[in-house]
C-alpha positions, 0 to 999 in steps of 0.5 A, spaced: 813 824 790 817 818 792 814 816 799 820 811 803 815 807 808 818 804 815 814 799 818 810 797 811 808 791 814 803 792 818 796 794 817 796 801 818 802 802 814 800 798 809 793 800 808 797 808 807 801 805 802 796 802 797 792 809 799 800 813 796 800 808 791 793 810 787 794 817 789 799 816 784 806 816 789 812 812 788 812 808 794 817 804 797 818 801 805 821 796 809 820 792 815 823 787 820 820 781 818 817 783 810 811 777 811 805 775 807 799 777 806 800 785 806 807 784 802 804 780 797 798 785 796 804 791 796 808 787 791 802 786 787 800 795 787 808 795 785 812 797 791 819 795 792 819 792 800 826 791 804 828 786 809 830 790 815 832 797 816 839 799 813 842 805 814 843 804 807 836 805 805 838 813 806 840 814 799 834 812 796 833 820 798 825 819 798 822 826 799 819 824 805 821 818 810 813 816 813 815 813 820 811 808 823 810 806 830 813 800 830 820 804 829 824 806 836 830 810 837 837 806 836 833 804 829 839 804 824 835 807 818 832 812 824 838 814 826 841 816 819 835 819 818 836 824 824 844 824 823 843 826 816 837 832 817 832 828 811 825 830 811 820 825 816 813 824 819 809 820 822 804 815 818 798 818 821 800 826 820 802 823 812 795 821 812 791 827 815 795 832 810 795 828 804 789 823 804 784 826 809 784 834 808 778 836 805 774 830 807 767 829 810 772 823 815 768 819 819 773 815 825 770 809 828 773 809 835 774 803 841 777 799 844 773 793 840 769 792 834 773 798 831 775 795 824 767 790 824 764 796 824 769 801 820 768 795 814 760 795 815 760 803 815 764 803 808 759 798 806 753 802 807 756 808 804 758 804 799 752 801 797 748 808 798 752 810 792 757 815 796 764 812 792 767 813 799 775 811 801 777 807 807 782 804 811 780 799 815 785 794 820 782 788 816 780 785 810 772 787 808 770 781 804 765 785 801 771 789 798 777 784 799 782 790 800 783 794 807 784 801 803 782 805 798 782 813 795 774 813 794 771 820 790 776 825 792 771 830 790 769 835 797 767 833 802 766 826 800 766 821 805 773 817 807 772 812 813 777 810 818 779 805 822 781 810 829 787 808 833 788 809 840 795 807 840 800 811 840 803 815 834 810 816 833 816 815 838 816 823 837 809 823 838 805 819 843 798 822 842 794 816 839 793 816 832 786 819 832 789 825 834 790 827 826 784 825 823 780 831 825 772 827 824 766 830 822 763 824 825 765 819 830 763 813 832 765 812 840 764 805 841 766 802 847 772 804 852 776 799 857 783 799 859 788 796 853 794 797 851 798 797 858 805 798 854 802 805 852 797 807 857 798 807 865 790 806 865 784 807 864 783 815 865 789 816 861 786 813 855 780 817 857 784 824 856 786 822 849 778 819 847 777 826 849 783 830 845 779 826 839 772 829 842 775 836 842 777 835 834 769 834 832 766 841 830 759 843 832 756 842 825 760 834 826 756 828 831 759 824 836 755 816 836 757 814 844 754 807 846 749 809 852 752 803 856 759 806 857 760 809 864 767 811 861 765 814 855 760 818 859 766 821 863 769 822 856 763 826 854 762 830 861 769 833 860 766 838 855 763 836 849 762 842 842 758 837 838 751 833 837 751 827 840 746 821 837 747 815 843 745 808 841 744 802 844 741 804 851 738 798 854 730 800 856 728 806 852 731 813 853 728 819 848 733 820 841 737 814 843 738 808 838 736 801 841 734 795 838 729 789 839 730 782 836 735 777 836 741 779 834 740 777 826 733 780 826 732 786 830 727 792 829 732 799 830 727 803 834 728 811 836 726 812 843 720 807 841 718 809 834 721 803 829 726 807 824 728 800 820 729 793 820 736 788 820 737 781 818 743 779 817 748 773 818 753 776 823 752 773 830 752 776 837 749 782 841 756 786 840 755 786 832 747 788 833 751 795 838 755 795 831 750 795 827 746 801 831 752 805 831 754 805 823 746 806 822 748 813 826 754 815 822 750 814 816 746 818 817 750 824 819 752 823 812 745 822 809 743 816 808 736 813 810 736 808 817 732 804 812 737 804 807 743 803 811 739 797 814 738 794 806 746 793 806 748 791 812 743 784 809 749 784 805 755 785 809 759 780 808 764 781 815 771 782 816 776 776 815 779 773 821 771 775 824 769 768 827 771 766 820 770 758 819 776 756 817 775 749 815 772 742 817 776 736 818 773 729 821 767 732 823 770 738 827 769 746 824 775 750 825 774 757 827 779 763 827 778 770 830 782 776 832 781 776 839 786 778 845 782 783 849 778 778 855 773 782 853 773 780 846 774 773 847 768 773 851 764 776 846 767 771 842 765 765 844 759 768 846 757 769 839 760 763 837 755 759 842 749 762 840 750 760 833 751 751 836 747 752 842 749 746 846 755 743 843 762 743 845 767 749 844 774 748 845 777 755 845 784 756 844 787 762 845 794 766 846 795 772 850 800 775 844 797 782 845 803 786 848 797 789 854 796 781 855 803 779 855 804 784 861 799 780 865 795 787 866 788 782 865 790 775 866 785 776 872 780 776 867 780 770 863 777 765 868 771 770 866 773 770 859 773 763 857 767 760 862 762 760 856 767 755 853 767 747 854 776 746 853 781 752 853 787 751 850 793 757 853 799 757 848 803 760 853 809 760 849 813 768 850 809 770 857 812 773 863 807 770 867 804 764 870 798 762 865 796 756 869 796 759 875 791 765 872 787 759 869 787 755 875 780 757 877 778 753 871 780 747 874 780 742 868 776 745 864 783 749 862 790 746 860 797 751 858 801 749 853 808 751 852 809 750 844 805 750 838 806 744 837 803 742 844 797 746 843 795 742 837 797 734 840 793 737 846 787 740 842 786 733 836 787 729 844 781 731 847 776 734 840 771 730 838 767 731 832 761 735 832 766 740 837 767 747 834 775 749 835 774 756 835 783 759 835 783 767 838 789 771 836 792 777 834 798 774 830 799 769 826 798 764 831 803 760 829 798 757 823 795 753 828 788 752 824 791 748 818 797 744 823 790 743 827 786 741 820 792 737 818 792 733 825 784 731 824 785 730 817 790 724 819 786 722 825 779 721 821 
């Protein structure tokens, strides 16, 4: 089958991609801005990329145009297609019918943490022998790729990455929808993706089209400390369900005791297994307790599950160090959610105790670019020493949402501006920790180069 990809580029498309080709698929696709690293990984499997979206795309005559939710109404191809009656379907439903069918598929659902814990989940499986397939919004370091096959006997594990974001412009239920899991992680639920969804209640509605999918026989691993995945659960719910992460003990519910890189996991108050790891902050200890839940659902030993998370090498782009200059460490994190970038910053001072922090951030992410959160990020950063906001592309105004910062905040209009203002104030011995869900313009090497110069 010859599969024409529109939208490639990105993580979800990309990974289905790379999922088409090892199934043995011709697979071809394009993007707007056909871009490394994910056209250079495509490339390497043998995929033919184009730039933009031509209409004359129409007569390579794929047997099925797979449409990502990039792709809108007045597109050129998008027209062609429609005008011409050529066969089409949305990435998620592609993947449903094609990769996940017949699968033991287990989604790892939330609004934070989904691709940290996806990765941890596939690792433990992986190291209990399970052979299992993924697709995960990220690059895994224990594997170094964001999607593979795994066995495709029956009922072998797939796991997944599950978006809440929407579909298809034809089809605006969240991608979850499709994925039809016998195991489901329910990580966390705030308001996100304001561009989609109205509020939090809205979302709520889809996490509970996913809770309906889950058969009896399937379990649903819920963090006990959200209000809004109790109201998920309390509109109806057909399946077991194993809640973790309660703060004092609660029978059948997963807990932890310890720090966050050595804890003991206990069920009520019986010790079940122990973790030590590297990864830093209480949220990857919550992530820890639900990928053991899922695992087990699957068979595999809390004990054993425990054992490979020693070894988890965590997700790119995850508070990853990316280089040290003049006596400063540069870090980069996807973080674009208040929540996030708090947690973030978080993880990061537990791990430098009381040395200087400068955070810099950009609110790129189309909820925050909409100003929905800008409220929350005096918050969100007061753990930091120095933020640094690039503001560049906003409609709102970053300074006056920083103002309760005081001086401890400064609004840059450029790239450029952000890097003279950050080597300005940076010391060594500071950490310089970059929050973004985009490129960020390559601010961690132009802030490298800078302190280079300077030292």
């Amino acid at each position: 089958m010859h599969l024409h990809i529109l939208g490639i580029c990105g993580t979800f498309m990309g990974g289905l991609a790379a999922l088409a080709r090892e199934a043995g698929h011709r697979v071809t696709g394009c993007d707007a801005n056909v871009y490394p690293p994910m056209s250079d990984q495509l490339r390497a499997l043998g995929i033919e990329l184009i730039e933009g979206y031509g209409a004359e795309q129409l007569a390579l005559k794929p047997d099925m145009f797979v449409i990502g939710n990039v792709v809108t109404r007045g597109n050129p191809l998008m027209e062609a297609i429609l005008d011409a009656g050529a066969p089409y379907t949305s990435g998620p439903q592609w993947l449903a019918e094609n990769v996940l069918q017949g699968r033991h598929v287990l989604a790892v659902a939330g609004t934070h943490g989904k691709t940290t814990t996806t990765s941890m989940l596939a690792w433990v499986l992986d190291q209990a022998g399970l052979q299992p397939g993924f697709l995960v919004g990220g690059v895994p370091q224990n594997f170094g790729l964001s999607a593979r096959l795994g066995s495709t006997a029956p009922g072998a594990p797939f796991v997944i990455e599950a978006d809440e974001y929407d579909t298809a412009f034809f089809d605006k239920r969240s991608k979850f929808v499709h994925y039809r899991p016998r195991t489901a992680i329910l990580n966390n639920l705030e308001f996100d993706h304001a561009d989609i969804f109205a509020d939090l209640a809205a979302i709520e509605t889809q996490f509970h089209h996913l809770v309906r999918t889950v058969p009896a026989q399937g379990r649903l691993v819920v963090n006990a400390r959200e209000d809004a995945l109790q109201r998920v659960l309390e509109r109806g719910c057909w399946s077991a369900v194993q809640r973790f992460g309660a703060r004092k003990e609660e029978p059948g519910t997963l807990r932890a005791r310890g720090e966050p890189q050595s804890f003991d996991v206990l069920r009520g108050s019986m010790k079940i297994a122990h973790v030590e790891w590297p990864l830093l902050g209480e949220h990857n200890q919550l992530n820890a307790l639900a990928t053991i839940a899922a695992a087990e659902h699957v068979g595999v030993a809390p004990e054993a599950a425990a054992s490979a998370l020693g070894s988890f090498q965590n997700v790119r782009r995850r508070l990853e160090l990316r280089g040290e200059a003049g006596g400063v460490q540069v870090y980069d994190d996807f973080a674009h959610h208040p929540t996030a970038i708090r947690t973030t910053i978080n993880g990061l001072r537990r791990k430098v105790g009381l040395d200087r922090i400068l955070a810099v951030f950009e609110p790129r992410s189309n909820t925050m670019k909409l100003g929905s959160m800008k409220a929350q990020l005096p918050w969100a950063l007061e753990e930091a020493d120095l933020a640094f906001c690039h503001s560049g592309g906003l409609g709102w105004d970053a300074a006056e949402a920083l103002a309760p910062m005081g001086e401890q905040a400064v609004v840059c209009p450029t790239i450029e501006a952000t890097v003279k203002a950050v080597v300005a104030a940076v010391k060594p011995g500071d950490h310089v920790l970059c929050m973004s869900n985009g490129g960020f313009g390559g601010v961690h090497e132009k802030l490298l180069a800078a302190l280079a110069v300077r030292a």
